[in-house]
Biopython code that builds the backbone (N, CA, C, O; Angstrom):
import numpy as np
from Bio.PDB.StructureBuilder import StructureBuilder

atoms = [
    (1, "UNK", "N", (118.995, 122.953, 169.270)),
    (1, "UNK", "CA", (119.975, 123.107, 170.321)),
    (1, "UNK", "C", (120.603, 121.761, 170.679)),
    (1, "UNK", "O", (121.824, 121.658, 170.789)),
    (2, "UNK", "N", (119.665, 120.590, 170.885)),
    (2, "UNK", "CA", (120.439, 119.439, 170.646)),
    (2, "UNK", "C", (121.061, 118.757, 170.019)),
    (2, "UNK", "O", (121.845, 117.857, 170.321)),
    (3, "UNK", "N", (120.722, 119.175, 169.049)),
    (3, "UNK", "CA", (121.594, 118.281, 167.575)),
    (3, "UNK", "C", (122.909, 119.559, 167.565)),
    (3, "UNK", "O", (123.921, 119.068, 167.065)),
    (4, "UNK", "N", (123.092, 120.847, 167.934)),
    (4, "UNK", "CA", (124.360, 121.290, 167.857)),
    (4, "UNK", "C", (125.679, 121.048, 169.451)),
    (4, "UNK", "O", (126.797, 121.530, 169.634)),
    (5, "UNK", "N", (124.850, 120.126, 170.276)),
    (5, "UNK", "CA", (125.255, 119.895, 170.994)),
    (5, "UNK", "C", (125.834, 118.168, 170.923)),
    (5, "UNK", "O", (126.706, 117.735, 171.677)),
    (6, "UNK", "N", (125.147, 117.358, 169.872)),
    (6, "UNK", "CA", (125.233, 116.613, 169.367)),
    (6, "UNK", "C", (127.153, 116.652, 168.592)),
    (6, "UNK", "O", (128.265, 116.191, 168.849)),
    (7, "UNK", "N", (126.549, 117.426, 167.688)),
    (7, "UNK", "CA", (127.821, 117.789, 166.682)),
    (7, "UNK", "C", (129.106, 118.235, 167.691)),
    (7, "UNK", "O", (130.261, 117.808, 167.684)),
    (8, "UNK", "N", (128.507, 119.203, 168.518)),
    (8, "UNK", "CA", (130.113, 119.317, 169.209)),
    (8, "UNK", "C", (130.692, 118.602, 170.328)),
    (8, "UNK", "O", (131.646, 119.079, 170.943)),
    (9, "UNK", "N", (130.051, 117.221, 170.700)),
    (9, "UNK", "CA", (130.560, 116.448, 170.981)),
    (9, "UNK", "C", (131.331, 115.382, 170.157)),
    (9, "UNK", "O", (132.144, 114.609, 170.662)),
    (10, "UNK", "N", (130.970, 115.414, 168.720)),
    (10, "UNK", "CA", (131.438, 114.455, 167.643)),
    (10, "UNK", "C", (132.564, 114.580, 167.498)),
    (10, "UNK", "O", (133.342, 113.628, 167.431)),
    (11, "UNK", "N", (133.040, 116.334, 167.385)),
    (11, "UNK", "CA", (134.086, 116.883, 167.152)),
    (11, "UNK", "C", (134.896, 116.813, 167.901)),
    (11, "UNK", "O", (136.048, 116.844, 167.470)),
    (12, "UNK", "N", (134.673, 116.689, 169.344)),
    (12, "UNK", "CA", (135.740, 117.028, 170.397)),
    (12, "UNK", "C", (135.767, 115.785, 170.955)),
    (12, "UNK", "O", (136.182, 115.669, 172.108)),
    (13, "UNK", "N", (135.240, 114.435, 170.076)),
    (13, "UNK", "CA", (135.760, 113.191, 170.658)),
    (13, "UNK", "C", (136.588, 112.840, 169.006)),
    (13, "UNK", "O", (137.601, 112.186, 168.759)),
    (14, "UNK", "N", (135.916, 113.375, 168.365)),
    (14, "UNK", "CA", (136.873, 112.306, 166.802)),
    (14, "UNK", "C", (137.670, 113.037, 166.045)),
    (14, "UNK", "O", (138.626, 112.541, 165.450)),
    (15, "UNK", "N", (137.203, 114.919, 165.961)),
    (15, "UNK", "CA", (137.640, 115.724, 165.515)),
    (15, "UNK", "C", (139.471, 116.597, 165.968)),
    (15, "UNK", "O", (140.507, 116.833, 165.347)),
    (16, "UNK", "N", (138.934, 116.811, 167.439)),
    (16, "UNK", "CA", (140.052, 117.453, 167.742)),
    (16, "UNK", "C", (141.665, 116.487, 168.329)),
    (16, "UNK", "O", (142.827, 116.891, 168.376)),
    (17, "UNK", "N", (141.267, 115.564, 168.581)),
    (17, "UNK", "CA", (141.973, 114.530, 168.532)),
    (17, "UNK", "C", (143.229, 114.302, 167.528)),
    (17, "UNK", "O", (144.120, 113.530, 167.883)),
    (18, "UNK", "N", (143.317, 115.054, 166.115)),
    (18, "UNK", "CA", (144.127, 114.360, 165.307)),
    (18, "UNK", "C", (145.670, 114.724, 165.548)),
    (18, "UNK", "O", (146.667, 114.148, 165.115)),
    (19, "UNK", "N", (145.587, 115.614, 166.194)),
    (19, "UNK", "CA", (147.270, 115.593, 166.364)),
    (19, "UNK", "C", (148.059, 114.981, 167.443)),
    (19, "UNK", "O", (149.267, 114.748, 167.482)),
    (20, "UNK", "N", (147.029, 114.741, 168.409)),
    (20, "UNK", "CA", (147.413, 113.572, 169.643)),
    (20, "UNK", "C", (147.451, 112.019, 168.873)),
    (20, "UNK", "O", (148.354, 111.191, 169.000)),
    (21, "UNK", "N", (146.212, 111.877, 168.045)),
    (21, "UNK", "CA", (146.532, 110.525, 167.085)),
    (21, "UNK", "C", (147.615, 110.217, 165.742)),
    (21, "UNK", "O", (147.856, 109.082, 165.331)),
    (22, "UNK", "N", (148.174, 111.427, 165.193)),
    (22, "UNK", "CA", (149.120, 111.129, 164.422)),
    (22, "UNK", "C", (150.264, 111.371, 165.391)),
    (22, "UNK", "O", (151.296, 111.110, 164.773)),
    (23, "UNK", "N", (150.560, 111.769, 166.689)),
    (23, "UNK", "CA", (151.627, 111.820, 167.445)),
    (23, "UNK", "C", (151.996, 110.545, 167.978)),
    (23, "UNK", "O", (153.111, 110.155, 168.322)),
    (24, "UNK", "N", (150.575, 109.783, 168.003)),
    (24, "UNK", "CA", (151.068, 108.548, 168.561)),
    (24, "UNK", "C", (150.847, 107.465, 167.908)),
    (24, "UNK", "O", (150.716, 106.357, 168.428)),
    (25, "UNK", "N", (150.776, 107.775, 166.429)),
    (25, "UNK", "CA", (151.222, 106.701, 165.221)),
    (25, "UNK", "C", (152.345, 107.344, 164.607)),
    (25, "UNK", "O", (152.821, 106.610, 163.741)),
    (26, "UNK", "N", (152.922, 108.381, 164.719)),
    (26, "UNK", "CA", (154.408, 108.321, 164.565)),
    (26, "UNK", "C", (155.472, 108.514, 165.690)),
    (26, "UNK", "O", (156.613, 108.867, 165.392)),
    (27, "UNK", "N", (155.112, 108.290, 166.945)),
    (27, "UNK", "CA", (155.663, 108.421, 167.916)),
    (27, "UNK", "C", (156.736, 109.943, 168.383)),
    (27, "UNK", "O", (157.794, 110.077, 168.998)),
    (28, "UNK", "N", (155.850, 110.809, 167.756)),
    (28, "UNK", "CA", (156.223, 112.138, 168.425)),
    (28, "UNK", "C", (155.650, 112.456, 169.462)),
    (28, "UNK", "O", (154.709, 111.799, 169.906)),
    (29, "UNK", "N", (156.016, 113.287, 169.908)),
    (29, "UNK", "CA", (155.451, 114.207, 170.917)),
    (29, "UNK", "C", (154.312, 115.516, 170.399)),
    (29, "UNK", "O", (154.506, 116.146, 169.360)),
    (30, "UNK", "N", (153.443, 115.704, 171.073)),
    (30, "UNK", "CA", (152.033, 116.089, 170.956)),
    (30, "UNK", "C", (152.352, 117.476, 170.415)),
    (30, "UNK", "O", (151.806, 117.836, 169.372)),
    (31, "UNK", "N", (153.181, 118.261, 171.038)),
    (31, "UNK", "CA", (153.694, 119.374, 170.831)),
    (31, "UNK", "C", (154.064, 120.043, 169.690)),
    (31, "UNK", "O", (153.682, 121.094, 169.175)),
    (32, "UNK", "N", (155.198, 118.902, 169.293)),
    (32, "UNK", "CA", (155.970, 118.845, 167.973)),
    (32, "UNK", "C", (155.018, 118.702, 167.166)),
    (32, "UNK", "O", (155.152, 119.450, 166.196)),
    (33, "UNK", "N", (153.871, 117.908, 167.123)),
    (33, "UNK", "CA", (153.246, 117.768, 165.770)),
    (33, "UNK", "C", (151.898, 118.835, 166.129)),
    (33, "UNK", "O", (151.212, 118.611, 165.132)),
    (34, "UNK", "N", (151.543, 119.294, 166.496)),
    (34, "UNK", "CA", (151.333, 120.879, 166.538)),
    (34, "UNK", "C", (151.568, 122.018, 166.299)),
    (34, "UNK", "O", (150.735, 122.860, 165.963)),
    (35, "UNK", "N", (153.313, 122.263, 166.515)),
    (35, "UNK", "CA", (153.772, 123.586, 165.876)),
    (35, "UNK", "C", (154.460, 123.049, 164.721)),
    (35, "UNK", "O", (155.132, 123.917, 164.165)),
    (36, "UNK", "N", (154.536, 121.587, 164.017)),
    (36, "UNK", "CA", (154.648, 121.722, 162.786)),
    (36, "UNK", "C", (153.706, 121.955, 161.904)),
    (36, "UNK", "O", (154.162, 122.304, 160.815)),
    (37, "UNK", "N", (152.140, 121.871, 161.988)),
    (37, "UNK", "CA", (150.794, 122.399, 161.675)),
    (37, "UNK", "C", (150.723, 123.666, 161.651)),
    (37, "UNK", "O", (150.317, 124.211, 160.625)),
    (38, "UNK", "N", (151.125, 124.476, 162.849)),
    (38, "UNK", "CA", (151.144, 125.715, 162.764)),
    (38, "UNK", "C", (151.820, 126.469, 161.891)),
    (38, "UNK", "O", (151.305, 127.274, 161.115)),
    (39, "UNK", "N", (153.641, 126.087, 162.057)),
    (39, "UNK", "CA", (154.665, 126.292, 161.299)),
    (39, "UNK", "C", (153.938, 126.278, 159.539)),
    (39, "UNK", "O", (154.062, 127.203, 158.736)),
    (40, "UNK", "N", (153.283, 125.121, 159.320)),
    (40, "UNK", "CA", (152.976, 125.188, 157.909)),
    (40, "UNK", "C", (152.217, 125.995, 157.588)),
    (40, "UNK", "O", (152.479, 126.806, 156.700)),
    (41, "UNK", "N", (151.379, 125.978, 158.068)),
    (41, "UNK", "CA", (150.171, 126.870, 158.135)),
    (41, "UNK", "C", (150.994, 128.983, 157.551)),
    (41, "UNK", "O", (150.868, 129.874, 156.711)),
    (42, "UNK", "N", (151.524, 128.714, 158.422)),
    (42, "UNK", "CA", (152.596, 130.154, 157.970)),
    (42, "UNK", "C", (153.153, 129.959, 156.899)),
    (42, "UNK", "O", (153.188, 130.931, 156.143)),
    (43, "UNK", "N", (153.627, 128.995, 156.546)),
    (43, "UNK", "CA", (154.708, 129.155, 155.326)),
    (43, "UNK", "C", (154.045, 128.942, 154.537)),
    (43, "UNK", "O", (154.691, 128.928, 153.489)),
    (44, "UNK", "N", (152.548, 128.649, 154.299)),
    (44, "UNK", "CA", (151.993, 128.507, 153.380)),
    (44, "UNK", "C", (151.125, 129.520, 152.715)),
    (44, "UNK", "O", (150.728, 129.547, 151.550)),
    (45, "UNK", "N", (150.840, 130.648, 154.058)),
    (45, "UNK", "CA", (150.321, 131.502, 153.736)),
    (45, "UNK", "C", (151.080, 132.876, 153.357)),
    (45, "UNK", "O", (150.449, 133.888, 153.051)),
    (46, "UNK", "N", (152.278, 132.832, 153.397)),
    (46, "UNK", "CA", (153.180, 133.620, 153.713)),
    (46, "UNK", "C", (153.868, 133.530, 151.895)),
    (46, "UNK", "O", (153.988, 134.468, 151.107)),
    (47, "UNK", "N", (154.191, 132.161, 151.700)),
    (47, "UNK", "CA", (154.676, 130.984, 150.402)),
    (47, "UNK", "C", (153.847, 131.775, 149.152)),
    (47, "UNK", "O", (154.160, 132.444, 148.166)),
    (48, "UNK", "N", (152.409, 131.219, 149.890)),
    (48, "UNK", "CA", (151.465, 132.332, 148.392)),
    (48, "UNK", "C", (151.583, 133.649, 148.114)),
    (48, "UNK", "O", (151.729, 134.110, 146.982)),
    (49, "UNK", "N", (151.502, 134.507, 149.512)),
    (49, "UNK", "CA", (151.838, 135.704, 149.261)),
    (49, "UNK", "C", (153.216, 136.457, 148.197)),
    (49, "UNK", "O", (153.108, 137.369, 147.377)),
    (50, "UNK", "N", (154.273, 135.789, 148.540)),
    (50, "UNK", "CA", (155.434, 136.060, 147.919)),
    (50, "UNK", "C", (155.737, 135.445, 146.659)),
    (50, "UNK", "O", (156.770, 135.684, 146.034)),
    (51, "UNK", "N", (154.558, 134.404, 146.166)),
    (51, "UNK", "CA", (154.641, 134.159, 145.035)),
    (51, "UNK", "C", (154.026, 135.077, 144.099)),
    (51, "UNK", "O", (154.516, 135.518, 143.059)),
    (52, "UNK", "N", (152.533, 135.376, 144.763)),
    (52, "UNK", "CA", (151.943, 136.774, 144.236)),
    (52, "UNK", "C", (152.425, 137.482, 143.739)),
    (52, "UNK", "O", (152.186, 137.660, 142.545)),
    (53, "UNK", "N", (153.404, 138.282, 144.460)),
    (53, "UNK", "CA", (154.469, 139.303, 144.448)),
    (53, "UNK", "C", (155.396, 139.256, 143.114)),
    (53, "UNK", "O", (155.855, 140.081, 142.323)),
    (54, "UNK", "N", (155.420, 138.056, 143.265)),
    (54, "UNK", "CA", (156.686, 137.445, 142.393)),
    (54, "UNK", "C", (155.873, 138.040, 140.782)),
    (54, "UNK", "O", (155.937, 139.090, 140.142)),
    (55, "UNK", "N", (155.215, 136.873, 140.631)),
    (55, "UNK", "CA", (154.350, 136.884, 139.647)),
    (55, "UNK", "C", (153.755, 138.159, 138.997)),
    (55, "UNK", "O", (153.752, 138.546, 137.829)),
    (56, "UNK", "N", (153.125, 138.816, 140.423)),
    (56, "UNK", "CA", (152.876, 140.340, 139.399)),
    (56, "UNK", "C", (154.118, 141.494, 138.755)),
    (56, "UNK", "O", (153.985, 142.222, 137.771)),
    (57, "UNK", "N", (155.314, 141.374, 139.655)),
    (57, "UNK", "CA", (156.559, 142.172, 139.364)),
    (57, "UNK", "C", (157.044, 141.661, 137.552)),
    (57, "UNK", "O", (157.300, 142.438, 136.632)),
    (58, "UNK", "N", (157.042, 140.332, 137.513)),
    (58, "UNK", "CA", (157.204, 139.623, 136.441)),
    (58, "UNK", "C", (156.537, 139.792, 135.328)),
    (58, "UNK", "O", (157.142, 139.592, 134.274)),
    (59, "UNK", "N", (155.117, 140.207, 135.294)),
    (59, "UNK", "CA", (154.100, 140.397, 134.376)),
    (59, "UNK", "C", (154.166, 142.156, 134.241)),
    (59, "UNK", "O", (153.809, 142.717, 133.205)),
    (60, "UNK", "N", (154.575, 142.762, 135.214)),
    (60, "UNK", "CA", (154.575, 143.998, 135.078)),
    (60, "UNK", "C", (156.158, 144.304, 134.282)),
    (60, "UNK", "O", (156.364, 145.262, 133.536)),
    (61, "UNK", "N", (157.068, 143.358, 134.610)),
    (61, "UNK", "CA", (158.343, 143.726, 134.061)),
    (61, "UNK", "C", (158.487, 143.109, 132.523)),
    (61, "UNK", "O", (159.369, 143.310, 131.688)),
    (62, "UNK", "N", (157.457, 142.397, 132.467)),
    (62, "UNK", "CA", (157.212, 141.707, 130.917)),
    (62, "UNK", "C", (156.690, 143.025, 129.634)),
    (62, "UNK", "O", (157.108, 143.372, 128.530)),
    (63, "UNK", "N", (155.505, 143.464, 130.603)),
    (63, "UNK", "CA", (154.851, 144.840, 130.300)),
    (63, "UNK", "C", (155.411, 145.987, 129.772)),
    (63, "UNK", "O", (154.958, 146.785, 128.951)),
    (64, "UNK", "N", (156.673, 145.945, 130.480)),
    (64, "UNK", "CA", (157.507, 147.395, 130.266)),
    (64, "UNK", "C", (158.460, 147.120, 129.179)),
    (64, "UNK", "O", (158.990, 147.966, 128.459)),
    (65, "UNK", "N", (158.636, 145.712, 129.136)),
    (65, "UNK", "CA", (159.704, 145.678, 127.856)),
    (65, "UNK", "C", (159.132, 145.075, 126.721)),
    (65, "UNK", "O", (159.581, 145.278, 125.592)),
    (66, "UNK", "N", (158.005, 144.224, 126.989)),
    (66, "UNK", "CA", (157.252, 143.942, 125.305)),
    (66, "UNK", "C", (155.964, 144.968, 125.371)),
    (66, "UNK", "O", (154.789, 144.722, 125.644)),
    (67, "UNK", "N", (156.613, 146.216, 125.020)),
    (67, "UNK", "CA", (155.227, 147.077, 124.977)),
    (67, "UNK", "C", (154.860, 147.330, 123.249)),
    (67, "UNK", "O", (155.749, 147.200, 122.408)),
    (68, "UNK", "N", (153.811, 147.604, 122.971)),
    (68, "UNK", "CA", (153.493, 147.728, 121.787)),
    (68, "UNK", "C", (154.336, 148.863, 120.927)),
    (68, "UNK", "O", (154.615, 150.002, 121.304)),
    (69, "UNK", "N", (154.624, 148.310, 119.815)),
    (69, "UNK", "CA", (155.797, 149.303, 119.108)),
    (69, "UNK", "C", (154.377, 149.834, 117.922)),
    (69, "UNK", "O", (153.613, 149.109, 117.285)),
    (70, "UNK", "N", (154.444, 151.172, 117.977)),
    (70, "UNK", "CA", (153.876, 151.880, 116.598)),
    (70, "UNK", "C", (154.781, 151.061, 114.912)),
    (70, "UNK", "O", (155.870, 150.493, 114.999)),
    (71, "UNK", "N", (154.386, 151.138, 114.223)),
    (71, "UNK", "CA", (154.759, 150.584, 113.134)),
    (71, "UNK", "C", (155.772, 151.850, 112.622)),
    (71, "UNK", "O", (155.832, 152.951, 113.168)),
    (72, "UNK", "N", (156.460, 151.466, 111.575)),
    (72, "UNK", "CA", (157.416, 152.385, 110.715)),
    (72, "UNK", "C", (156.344, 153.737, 109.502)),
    (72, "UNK", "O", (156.406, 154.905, 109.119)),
    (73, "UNK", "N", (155.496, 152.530, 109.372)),
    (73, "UNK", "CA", (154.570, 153.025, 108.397)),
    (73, "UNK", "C", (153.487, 153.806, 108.979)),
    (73, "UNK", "O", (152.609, 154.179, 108.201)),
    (74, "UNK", "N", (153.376, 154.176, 110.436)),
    (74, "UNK", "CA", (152.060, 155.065, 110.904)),
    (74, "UNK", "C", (152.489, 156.417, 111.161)),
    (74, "UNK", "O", (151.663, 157.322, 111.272)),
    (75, "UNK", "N", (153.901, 156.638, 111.278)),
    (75, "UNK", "CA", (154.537, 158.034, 111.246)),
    (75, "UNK", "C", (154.014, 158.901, 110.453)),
    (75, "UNK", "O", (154.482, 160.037, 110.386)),
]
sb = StructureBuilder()
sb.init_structure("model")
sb.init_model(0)
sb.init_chain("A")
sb.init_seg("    ")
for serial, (resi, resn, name, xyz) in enumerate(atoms, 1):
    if name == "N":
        sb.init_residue(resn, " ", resi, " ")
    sb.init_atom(name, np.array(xyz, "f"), 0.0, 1.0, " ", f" {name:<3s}", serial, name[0])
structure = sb.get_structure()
């Protein structure tokens, strides 16, 4: 119980800190560099998804037009 009380003080002095510390080594505002974290956070998960998409339509549309041809000679 102490050592996890340990740890979550580590975190909430060195850990949660980083967007107040890159706000004020690039001189933004705390805010801004928060919902650009967030913002990414979406487009990234959102980014993979629709590549997914992409990718399987593509492999499925590959599918439908190089499909295996019977030979002349198996008729």
């Amino acid at each position: 119980m102490i050592q996890s009380s340990k740890i979550r003080m580590f975190l909430a002095r060195y850990g949660f800190a980083v967007s107040t510390r890159l706000a004020e080594v690039l001189g933004m505002k705390v805010k801004s560099v928060r919902l650009f974290f967030i913002y990414a956070s979406f487009a990234t998960l959102i980014g993979g998804f629709v590549l997914y998409l992409t990718l399987a339509f593509w492999l499925k549309l590959k599918d439908m037009i190089y499909t295996k041809r019977s030979s002349v000679f198996d008729l």
